[in-house]
C-alpha positions in Angstrom: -8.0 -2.2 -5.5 -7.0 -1.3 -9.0 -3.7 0.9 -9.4 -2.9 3.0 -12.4 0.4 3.2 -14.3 2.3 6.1 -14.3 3.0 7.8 -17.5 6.7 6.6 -18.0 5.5 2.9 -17.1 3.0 2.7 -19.9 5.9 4.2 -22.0 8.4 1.3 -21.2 5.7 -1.3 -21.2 3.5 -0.6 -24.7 6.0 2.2 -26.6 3.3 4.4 -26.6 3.1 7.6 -24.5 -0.2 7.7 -22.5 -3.2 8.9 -24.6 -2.0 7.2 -27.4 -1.4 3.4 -26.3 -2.3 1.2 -29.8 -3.8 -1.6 -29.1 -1.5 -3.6 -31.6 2.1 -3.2 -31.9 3.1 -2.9 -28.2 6.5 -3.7 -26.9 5.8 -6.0 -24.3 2.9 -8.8 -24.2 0.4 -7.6 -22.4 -3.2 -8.5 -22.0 -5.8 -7.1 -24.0 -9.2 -6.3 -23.3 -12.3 -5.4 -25.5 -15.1 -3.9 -24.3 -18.4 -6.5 -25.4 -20.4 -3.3 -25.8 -18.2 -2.3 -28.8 -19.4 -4.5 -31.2 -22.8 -2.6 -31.6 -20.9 -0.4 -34.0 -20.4 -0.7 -37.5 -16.7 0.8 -36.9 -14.6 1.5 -34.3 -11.8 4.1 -34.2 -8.3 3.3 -31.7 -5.3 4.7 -30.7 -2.8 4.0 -33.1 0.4 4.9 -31.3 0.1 9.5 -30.7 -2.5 11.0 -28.8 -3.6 12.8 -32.5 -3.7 9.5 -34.0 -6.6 6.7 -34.8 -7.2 4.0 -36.8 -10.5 2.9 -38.3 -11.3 -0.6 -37.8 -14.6 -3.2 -37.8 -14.9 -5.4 -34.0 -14.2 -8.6 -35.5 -10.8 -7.7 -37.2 -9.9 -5.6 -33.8 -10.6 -8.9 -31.6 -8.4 -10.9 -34.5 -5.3 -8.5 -34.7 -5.0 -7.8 -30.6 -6.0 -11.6 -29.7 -8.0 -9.5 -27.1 -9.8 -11.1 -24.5 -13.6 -9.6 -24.9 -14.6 -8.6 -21.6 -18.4 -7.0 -20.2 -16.2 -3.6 -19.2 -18.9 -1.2 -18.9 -22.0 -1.3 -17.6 
């Protein structure tokens, strides 16, 4: 069984309050994953640190800046 973290955990671990977490620039080392299904798209838009915020970025140079571990996450 999978739990969640609570709001002030993901706070205290990335930086980031929750609907916002950037995948690049987090506090703590923690492991990244990256959907395989993502890299259909020319572009892909993340979290970059506020729940109003994104950035634009290609898959290649997402799996390069994260060091993400590209995962089959959805089915």
């Amino acid at each position: 069984k999978v739990s969640m973290a609570s709001a002030d955990d993901v706070k205290y671990i990335t930086g980031f309050t929750i609907g916002g977490v950037s995948p690049i620039g987090l506090l703590k080392k923690v492991n990244v994953y990256i959907d395989n299904s993502l890299e259909r798209y020319n572009y892909l838009y993340a979290a970059a640190g506020h729940p109003n915020c994104v950035f634009k970025i290609d898959f290649d140079n997402l799996h390069k800046i994260t060091n993400g571990q590209i995962k089959v996450i959805t089915e």
